[in-house]
N, CA and C atoms as a LAMMPS dump frame, in Angstrom:
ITEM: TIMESTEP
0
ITEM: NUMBER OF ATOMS
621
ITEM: BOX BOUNDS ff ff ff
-5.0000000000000000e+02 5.0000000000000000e+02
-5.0000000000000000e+02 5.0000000000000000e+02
-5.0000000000000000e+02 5.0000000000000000e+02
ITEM: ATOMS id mol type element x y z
1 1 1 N -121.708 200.257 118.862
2 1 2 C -122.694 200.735 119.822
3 1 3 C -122.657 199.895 121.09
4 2 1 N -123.144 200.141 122.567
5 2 2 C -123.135 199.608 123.654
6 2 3 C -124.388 198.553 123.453
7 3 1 N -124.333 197.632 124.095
8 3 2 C -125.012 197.033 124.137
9 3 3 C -126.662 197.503 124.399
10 4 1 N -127.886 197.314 123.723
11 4 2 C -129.081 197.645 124.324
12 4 3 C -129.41 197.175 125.573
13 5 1 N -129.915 198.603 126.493
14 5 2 C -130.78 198.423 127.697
15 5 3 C -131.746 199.523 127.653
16 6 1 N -132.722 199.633 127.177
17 6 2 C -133.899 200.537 127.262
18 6 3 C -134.899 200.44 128.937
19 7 1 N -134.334 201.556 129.477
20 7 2 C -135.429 202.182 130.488
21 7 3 C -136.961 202.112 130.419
22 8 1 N -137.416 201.647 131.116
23 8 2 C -139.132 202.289 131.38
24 8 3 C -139.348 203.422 132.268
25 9 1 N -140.084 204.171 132.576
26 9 2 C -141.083 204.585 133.752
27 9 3 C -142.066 203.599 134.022
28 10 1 N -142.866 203.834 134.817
29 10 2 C -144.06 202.61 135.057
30 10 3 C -145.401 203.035 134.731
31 11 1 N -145.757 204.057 135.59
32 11 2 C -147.203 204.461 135.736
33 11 3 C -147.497 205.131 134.406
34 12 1 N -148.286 204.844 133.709
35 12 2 C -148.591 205.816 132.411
36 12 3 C -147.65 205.757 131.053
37 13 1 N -146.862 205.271 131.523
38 13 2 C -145.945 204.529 130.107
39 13 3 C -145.615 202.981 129.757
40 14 1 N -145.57 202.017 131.218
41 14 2 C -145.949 200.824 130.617
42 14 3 C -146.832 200.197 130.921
43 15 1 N -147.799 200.659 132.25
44 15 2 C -148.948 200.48 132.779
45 15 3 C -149.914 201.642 133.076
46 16 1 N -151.376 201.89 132.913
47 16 2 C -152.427 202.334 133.281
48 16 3 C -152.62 201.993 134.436
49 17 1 N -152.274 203 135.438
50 17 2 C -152.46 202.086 137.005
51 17 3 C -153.852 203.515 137.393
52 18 1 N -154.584 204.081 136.475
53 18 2 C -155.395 205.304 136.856
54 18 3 C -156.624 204.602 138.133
55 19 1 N -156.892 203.496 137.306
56 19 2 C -158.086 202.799 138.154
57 19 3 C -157.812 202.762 139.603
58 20 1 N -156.773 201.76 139.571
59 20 2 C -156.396 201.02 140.992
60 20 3 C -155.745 202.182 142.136
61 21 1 N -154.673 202.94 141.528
62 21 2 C -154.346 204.226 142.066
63 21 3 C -155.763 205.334 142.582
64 22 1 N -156.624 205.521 141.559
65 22 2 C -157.562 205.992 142.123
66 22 3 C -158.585 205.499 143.395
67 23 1 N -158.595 204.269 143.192
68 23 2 C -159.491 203.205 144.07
69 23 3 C -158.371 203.247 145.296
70 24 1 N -157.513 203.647 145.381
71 24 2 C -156.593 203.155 146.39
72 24 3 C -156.583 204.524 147.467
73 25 1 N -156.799 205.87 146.824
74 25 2 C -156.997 206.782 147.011
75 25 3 C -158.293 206.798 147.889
76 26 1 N -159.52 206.907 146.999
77 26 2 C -160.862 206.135 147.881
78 26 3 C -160.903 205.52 148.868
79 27 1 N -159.704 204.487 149.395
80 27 2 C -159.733 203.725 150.363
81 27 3 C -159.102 204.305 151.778
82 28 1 N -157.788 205.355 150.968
83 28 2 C -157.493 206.006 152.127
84 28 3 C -158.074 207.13 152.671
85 29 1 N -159.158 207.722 151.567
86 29 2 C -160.08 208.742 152.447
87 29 3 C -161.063 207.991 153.43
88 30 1 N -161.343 206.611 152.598
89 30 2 C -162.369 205.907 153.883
90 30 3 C -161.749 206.044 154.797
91 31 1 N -160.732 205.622 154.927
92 31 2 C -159.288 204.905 156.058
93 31 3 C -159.459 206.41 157.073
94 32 1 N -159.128 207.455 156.686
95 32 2 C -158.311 208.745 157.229
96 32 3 C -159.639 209.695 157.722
97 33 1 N -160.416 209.558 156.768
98 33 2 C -161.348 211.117 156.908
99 33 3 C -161.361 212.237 156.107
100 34 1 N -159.857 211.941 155.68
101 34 2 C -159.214 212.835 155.235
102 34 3 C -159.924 213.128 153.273
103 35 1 N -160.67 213.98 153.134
104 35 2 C -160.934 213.858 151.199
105 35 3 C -159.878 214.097 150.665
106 36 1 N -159.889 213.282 149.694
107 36 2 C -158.857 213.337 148.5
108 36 3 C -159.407 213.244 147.105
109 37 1 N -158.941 214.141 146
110 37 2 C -160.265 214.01 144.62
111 37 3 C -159.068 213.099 143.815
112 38 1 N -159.444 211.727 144.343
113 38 2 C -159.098 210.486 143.622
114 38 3 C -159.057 211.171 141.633
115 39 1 N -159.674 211.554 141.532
116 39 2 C -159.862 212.052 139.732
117 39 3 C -158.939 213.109 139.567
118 40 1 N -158.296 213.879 140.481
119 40 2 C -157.718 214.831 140.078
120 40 3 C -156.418 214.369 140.083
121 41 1 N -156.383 213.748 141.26
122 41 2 C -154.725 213.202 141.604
123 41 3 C -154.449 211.856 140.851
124 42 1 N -155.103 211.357 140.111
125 42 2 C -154.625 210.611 138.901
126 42 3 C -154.41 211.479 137.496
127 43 1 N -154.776 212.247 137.528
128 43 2 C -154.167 213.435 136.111
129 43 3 C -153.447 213.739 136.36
130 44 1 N -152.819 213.968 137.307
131 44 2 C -151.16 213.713 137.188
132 44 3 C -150.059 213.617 138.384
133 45 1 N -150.692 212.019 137.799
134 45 2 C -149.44 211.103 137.914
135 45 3 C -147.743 211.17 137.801
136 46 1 N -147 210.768 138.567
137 46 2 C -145.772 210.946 137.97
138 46 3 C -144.735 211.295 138.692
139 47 1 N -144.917 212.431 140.074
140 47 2 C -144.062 212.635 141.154
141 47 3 C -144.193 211.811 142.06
142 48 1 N -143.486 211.775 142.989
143 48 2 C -143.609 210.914 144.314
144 48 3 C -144.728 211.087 144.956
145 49 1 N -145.465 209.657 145.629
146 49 2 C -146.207 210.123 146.822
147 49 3 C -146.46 211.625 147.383
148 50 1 N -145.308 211.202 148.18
149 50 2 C -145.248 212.349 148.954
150 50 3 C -146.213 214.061 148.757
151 51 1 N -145.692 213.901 147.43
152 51 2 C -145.963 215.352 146.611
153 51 3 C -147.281 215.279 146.477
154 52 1 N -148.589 214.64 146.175
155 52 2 C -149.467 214.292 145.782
156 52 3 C -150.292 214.625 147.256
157 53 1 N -149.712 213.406 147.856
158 53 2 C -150.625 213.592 149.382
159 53 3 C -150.439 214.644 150.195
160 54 1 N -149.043 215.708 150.128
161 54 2 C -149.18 216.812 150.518
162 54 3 C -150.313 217.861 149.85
163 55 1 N -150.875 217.911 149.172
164 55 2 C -151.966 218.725 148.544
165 55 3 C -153.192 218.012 149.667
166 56 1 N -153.14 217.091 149.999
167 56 2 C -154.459 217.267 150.621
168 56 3 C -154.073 216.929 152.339
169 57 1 N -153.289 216.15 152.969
170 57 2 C -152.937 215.866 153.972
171 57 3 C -151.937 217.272 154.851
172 58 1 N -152.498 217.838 155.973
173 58 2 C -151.151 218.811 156.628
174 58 3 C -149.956 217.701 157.044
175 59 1 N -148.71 218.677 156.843
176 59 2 C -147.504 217.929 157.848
177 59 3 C -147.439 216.945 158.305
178 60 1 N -148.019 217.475 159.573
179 60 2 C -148.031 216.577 160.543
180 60 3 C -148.337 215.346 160.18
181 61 1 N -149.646 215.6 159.098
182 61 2 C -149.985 213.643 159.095
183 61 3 C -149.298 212.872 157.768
184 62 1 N -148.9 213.584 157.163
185 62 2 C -147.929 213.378 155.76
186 62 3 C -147.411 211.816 155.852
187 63 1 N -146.489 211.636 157.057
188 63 2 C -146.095 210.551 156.73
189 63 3 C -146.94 209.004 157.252
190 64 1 N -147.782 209.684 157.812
191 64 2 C -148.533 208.427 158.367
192 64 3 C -149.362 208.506 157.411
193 65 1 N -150.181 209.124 156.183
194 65 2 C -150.954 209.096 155.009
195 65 3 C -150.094 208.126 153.894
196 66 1 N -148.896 208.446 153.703
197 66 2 C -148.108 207.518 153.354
198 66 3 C -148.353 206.089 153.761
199 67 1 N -147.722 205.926 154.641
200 67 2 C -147.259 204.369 155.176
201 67 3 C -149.233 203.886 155.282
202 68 1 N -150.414 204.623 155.079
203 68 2 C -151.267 204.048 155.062
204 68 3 C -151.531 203.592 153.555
205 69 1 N -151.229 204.714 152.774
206 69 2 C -151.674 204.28 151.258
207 69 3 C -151.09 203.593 150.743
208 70 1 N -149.444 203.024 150.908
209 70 2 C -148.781 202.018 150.708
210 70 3 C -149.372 200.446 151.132
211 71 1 N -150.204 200.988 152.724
212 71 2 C -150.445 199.504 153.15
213 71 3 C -151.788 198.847 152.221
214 72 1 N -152.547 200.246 151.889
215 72 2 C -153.923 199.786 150.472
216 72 3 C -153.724 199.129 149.282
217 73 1 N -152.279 199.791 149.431
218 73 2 C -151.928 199.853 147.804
219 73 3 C -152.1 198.154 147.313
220 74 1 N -151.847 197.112 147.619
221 74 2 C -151.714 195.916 147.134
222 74 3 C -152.834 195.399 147.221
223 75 1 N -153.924 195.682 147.771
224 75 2 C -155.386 195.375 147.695
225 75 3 C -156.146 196.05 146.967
226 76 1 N -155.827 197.214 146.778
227 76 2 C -156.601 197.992 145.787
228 76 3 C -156.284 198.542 143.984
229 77 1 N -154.698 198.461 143.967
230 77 2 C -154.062 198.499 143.148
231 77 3 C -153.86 198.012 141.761
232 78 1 N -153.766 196.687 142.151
233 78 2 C -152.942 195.913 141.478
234 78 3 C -154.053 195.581 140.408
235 79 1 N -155.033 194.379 140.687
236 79 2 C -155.596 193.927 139.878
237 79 3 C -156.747 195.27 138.972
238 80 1 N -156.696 196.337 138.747
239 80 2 C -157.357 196.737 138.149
240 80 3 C -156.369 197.76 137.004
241 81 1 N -155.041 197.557 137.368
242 81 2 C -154.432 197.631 136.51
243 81 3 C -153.887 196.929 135.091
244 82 1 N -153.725 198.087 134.568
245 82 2 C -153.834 196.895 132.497
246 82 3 C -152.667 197.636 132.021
247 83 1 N -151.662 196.592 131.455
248 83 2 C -150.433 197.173 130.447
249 83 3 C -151.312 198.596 129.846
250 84 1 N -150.181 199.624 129.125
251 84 2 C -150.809 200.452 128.117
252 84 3 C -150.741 199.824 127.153
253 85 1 N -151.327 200.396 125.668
254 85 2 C -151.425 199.78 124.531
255 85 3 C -149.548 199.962 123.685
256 86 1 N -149.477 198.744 123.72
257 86 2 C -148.344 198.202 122.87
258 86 3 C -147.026 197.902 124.171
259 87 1 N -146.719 198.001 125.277
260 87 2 C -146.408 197.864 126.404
261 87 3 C -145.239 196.432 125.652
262 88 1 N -146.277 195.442 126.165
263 88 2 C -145.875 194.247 125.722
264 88 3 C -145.214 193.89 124.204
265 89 1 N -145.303 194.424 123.462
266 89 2 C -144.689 194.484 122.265
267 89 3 C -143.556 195.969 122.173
268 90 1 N -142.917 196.47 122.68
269 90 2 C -141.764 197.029 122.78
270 90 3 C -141.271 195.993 123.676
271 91 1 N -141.325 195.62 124.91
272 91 2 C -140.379 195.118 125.672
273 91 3 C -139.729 193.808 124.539
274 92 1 N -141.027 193.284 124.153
275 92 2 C -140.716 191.902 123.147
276 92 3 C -139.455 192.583 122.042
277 93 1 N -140.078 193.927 121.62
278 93 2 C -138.984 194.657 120.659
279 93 3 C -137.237 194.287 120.921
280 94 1 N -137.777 195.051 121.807
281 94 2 C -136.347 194.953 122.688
282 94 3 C -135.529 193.692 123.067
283 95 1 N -136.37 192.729 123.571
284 95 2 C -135.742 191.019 123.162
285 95 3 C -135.376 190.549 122.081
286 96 1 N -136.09 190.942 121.138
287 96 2 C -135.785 190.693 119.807
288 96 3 C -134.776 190.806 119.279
289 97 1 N -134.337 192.538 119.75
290 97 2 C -132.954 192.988 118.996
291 97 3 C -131.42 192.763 120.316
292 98 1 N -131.732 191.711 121.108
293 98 2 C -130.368 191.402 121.923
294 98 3 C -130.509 191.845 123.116
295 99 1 N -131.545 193.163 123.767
296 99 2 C -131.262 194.038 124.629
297 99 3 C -132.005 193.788 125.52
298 100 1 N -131.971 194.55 126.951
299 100 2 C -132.547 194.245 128.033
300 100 3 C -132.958 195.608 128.216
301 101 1 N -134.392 195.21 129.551
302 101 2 C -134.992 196.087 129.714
303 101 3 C -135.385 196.519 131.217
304 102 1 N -134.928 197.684 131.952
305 102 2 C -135.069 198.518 133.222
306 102 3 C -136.238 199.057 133.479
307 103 1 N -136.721 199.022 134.345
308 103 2 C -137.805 199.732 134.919
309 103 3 C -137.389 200.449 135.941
310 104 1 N -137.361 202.268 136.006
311 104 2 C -136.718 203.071 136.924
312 104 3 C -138.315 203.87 137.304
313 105 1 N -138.727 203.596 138.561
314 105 2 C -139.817 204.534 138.568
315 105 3 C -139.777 204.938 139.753
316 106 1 N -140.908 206.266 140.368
317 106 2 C -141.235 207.105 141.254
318 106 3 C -141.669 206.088 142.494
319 107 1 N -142.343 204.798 142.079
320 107 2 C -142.683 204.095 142.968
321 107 3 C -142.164 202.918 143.802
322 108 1 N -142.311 202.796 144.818
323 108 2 C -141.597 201.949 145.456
324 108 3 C -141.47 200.558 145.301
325 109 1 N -140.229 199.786 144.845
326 109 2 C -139.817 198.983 144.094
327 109 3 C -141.072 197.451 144.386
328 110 1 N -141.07 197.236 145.782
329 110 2 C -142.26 196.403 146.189
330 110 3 C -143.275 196.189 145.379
331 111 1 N -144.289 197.55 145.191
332 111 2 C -145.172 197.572 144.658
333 111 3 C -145.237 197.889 143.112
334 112 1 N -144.146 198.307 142.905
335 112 2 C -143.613 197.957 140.921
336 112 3 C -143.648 196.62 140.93
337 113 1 N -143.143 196.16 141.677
338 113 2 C -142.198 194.863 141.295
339 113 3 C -144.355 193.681 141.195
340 114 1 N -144.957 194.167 142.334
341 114 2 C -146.573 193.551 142.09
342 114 3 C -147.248 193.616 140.767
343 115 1 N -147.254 194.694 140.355
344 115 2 C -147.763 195.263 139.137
345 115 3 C -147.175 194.178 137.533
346 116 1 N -146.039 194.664 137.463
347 116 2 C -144.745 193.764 136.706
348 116 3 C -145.518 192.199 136.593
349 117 1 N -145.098 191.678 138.332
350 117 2 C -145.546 190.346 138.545
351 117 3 C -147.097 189.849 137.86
352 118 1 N -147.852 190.866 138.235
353 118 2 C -149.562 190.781 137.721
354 118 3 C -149.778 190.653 136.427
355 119 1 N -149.443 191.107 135.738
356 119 2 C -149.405 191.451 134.556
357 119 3 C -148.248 190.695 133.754
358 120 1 N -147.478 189.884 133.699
359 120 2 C -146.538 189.208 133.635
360 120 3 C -145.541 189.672 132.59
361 121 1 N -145.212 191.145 133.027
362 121 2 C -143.853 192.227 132.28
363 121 3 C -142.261 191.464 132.521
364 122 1 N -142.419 190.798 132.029
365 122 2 C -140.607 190.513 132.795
366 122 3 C -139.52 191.681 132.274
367 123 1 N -138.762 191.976 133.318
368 123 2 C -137.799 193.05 133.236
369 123 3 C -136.774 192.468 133.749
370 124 1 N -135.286 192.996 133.605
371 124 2 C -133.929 192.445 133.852
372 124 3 C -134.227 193.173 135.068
373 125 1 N -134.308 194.201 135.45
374 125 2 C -133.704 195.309 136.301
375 125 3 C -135.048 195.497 136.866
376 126 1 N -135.283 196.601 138.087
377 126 2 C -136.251 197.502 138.645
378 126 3 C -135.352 197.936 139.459
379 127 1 N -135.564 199.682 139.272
380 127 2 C -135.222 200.09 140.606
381 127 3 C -136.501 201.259 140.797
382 128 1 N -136.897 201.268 142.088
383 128 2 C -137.785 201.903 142.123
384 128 3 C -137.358 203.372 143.779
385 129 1 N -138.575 204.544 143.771
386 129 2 C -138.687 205.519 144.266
387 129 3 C -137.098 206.462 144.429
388 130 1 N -137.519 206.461 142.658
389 130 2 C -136.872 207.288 142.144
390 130 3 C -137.152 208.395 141.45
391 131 1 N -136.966 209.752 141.03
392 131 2 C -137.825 210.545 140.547
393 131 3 C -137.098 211.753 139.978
394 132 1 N -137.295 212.194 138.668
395 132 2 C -136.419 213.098 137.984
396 132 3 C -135.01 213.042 138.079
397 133 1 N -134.143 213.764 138.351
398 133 2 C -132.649 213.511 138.385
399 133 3 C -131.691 212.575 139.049
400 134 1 N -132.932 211.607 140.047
401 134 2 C -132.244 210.465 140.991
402 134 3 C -132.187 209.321 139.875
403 135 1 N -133.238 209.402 139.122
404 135 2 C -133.653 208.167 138.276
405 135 3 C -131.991 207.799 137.514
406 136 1 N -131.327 209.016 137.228
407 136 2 C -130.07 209.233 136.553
408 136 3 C -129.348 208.082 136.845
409 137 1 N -129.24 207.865 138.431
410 137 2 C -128.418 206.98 138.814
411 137 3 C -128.587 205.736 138.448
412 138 1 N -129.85 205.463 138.545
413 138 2 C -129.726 203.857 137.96
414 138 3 C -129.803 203.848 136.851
415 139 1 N -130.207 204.725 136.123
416 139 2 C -130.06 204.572 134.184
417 139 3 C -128.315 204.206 134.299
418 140 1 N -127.472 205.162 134.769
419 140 2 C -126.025 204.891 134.573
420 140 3 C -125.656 203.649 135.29
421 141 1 N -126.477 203.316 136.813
422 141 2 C -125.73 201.816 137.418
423 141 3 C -125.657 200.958 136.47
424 142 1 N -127.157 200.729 135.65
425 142 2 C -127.442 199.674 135.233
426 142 3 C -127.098 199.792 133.302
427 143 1 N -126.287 200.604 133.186
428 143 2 C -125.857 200.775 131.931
429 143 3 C -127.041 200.912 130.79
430 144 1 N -127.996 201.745 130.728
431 144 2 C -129.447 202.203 130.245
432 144 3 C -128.664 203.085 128.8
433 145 1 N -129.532 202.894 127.772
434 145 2 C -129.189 203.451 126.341
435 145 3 C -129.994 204.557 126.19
436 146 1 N -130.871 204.188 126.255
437 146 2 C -132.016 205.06 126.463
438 146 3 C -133.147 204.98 127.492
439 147 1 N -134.019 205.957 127.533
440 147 2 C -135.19 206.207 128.894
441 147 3 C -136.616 206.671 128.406
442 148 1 N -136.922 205.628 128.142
443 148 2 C -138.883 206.185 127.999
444 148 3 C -140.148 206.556 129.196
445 149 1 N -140.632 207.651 128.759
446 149 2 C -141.602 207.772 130.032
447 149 3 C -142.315 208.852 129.385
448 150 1 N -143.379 209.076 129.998
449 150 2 C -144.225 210.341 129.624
450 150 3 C -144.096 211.455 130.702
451 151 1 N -143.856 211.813 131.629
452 151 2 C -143.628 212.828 132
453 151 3 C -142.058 213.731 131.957
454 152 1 N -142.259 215.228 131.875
455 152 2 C -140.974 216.01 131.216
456 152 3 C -140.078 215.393 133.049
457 153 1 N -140.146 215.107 133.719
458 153 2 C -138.891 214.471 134.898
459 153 3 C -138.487 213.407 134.435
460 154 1 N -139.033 212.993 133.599
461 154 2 C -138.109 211.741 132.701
462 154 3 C -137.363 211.893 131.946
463 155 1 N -137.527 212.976 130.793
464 155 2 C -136.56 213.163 129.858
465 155 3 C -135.528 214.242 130.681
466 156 1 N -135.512 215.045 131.843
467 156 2 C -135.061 214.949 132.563
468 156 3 C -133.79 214.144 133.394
469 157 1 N -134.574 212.841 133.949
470 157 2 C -133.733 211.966 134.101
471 157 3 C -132.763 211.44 132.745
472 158 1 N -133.285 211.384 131.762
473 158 2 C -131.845 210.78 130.94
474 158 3 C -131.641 211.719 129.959
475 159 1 N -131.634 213.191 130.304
476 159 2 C -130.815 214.035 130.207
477 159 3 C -129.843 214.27 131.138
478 160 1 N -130.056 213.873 132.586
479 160 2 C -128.312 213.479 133.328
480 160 3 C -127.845 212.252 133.612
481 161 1 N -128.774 211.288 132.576
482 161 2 C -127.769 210.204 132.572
483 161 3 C -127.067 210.321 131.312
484 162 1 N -127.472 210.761 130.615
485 162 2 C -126.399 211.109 129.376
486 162 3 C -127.124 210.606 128.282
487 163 1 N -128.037 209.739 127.988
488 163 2 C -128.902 208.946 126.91
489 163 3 C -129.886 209.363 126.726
490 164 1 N -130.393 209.181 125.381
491 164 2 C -131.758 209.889 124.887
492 164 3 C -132.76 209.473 125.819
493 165 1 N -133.749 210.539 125.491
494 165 2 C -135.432 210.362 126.206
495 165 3 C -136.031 210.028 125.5
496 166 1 N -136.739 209.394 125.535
497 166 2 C -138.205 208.418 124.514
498 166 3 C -139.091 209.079 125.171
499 167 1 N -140.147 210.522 124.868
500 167 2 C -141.153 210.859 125.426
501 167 3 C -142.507 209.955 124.506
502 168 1 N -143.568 210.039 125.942
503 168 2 C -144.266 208.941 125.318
504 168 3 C -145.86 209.733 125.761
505 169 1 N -146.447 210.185 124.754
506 169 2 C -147.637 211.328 125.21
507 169 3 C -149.226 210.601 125.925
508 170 1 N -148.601 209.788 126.664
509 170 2 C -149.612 209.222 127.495
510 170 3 C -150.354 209.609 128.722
511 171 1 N -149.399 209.998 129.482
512 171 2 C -149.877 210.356 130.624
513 171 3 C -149.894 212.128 130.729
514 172 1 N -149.391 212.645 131.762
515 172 2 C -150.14 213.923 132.171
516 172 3 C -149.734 215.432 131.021
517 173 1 N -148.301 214.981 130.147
518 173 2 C -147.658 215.683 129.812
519 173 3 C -147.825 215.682 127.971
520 174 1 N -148.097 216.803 127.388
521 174 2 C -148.144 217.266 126.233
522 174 3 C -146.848 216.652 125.361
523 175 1 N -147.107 216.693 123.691
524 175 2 C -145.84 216.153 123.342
525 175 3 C -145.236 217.225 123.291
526 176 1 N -145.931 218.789 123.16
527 176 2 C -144.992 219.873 123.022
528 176 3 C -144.117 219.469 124.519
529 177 1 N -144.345 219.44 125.488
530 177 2 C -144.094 219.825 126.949
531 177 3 C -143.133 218.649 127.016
532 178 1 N -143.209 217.273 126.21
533 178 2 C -141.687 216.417 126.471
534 178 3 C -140.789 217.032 125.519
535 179 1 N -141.206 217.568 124.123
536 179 2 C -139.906 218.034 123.29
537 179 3 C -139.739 219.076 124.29
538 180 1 N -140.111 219.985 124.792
539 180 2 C -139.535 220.872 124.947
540 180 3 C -138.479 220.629 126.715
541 181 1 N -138.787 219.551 127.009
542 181 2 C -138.092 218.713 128.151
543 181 3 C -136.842 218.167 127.834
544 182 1 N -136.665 217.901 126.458
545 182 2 C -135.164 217.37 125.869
546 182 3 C -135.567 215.922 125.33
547 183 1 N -136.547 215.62 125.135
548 183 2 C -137.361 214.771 124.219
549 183 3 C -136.457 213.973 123.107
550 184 1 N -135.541 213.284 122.613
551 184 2 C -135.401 213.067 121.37
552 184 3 C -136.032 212.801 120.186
553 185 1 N -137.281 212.027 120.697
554 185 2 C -138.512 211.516 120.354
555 185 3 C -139.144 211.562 121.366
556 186 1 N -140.75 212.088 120.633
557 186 2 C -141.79 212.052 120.958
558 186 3 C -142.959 211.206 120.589
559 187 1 N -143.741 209.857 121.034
560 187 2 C -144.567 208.665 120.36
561 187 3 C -145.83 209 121.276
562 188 1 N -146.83 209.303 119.986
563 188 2 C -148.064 209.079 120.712
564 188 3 C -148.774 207.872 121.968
565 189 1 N -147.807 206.697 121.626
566 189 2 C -147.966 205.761 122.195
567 189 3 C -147.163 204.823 122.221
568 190 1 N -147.408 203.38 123.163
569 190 2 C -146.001 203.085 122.656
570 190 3 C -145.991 201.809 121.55
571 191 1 N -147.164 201.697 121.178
572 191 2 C -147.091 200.908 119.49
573 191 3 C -146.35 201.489 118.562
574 192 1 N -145.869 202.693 118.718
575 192 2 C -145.044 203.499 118.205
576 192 3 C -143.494 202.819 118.079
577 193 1 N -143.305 202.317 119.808
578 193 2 C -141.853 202.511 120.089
579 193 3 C -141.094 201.36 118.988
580 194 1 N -141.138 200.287 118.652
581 194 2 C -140.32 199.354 117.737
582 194 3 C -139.765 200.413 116.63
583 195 1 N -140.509 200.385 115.703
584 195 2 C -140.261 201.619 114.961
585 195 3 C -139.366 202.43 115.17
586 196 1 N -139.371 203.653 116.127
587 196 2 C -138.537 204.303 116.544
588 196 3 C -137.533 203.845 117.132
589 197 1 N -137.395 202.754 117.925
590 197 2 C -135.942 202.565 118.708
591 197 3 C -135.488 202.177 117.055
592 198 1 N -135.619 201.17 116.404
593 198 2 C -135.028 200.986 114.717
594 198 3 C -134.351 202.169 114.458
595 199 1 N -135.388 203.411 114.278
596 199 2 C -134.841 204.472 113.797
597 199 3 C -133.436 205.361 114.122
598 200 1 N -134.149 205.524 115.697
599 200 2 C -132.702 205.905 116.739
600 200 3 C -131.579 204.9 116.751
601 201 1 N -131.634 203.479 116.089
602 201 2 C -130.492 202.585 115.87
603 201 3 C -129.566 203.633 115.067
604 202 1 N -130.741 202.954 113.803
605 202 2 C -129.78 203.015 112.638
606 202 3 C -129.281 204.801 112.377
607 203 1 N -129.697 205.386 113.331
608 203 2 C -128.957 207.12 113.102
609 203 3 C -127.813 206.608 113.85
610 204 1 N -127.898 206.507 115.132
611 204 2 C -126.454 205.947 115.726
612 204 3 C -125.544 205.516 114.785
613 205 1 N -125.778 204.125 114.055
614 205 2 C -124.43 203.565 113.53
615 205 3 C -124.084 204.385 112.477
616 206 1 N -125.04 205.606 111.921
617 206 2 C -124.652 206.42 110.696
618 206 3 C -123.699 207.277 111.027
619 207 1 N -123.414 207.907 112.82
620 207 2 C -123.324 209.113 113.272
621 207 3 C -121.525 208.62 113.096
């Protein structure tokens, strides 16, 4: 077998960022004028910016709503964010058994890389504002075995990088809606994941 490197997503699979993301939201309607239903646009989580703030921002101001909620983001963000439950014990998993661990997410590597830092996730890798089939690329740069995340653009993504998907039914997406995404597994959570990566081992060396 190749050496282990197990993928993350970020938001909703190894961190709960609902709070701070929402609060950050709040800050840019203070900021703008502009309403935004902070509660709605944390249910789902998972595409780019961009996509999100186009539902409430026209065109024209799109990219300056951006470059504002980015500039909130590290004041409002960070500290009210909390690992998900078992977070920290897969990555440890994963040390355990030789392998290293990537973080490929939608968000921009800066402000992954805060979150990570806050919370003290150490990861080999990050590449960040990446999203469904781009994510591909760095699963393959960085030689990735597999790819966990809860939304179906993840199993997605390492369905064209070539390696299983670890769907993880946390965030916005059903477990029917990751199997039916190309799912190999589906974990209610990720206290789950030790267990299962074991499992998905030892089928490998059987195959």
């Amino acid at each position: 077998m190749p050496a282990l490197t197990v993928g993350f997503d970020l938001d909703m699979t190894l961190v709960d960022s609902r709070p701070g993301i929402a609060a950050t939201f709040r800050a840019l309607t203070a900021r703008t004028g502009v309403p935004v239903d902070a509660d709605l646009a944390v249910s789902r989580l998972g595409p780019p910016l961009r996509t999100e703030l186009a539902h409430w921002f026209p065109p024209a101001q799109l990219e300056s709503a951006v470059h504002e909620y980015r500039e909130l983001y590290p004041a409002y963000a960070i500290t009210p964010t909390v690992p998900m439950p078992g977070a920290r014990e897969a990555i440890e998993a994963i040390r355990a058994r030789g392998g290293r661990v990537l973080v490929v997410t939608a968000k921009m590597g800066r402000l992954a890389r805060l979150h990570l830092d806050h919370l003290g996730l150490a990861v080999d890798e990050l590449a960040g504002d990446l999203f469904a089939e781009q994510k591909a690329t760095a699963l393959r740069e960085h030689d990735a075995t597999h790819y966990v995340g809860d939304h179906v653009a993840d199993m997605v993504a390492a369905a064209a990088a070539g390696v299983p998907g670890i769907g993880v039914a946390t965030g916005p997406c059903s477990r029917a809606e990751l199997g039916a995404a190309g799912a190999e597994v589906v974990l209610g959570e990720l206290t789950e994941f030790p267990a299962a990566l074991d499992g998905m081992i030892q089928l490998a060396l059987e195959q």
